[in-house]
N, C-alpha and C positions, 0 to 999 in steps of 0.2 A: 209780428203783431198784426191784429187783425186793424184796417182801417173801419174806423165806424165812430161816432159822432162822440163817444168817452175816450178813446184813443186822440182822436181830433181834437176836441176841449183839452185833451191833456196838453196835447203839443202848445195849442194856442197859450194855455197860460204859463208852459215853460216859456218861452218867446217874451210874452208880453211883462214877463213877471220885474225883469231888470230895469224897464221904463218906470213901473209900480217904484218899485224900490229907489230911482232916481228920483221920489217926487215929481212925475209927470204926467201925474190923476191930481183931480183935486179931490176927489174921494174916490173910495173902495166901491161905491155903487155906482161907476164910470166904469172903474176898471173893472170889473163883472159883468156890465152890459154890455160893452165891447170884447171881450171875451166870448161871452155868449156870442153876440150878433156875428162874429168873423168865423165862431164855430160853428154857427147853421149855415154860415153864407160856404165855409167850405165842403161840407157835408154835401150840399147838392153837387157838387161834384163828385170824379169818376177818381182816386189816385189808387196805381197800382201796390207802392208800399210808402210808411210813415215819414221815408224820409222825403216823399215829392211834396206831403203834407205839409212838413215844417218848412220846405224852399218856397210855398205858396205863400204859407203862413207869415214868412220873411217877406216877403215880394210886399206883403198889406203893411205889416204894422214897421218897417224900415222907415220908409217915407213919412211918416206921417209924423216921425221924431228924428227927421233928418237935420232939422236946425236945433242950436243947441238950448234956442229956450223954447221949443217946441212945446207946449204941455196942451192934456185932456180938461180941458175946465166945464163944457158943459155939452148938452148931447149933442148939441149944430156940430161942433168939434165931433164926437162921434163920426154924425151923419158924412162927414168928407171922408172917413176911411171905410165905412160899407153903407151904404145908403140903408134905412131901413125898411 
């Protein structure tokens, strides 16, 4: 597959999609703009195939739902996992 910014979005919302499904958005237009924002952020980078993509991709949104009542309520929240 070729890397590039719909490959990249794809990966991110596989990833991000199980936090979604946890209830750890307080809406779906958190979880889209984070989405988005982690997909341009990894786009400016260089990765040779999709899977260094997803281990990046992992590297972001792991931590950021690493406690277990971790959740996305509003963009500040965002702004800790990619500044914008």
């Amino acid at each position: 597959l070729p890397v590039n910014i719909k490959t990249i979005s794809e990966v991110v919302v596989d990833v991000l999609n199980p936090f979604y499904q946890a209830n750890k958005f307080s809406s779906k237009e958190l979880f889209k703009t984070l989405a988005k924002r982690i997909s341009q952020h990894l786009a400016s980078k260089e990765f040779s195939n999709i899977d260094a993509v997803r281990m990046d991709a992992k590297s972001l949104i792991k931590p950021a739902f690493r406690h277990k009542h971790s959740k996305i309520l509003t963009h500040a929240d965002l702004d800790r996992i990619v500044p914008p």
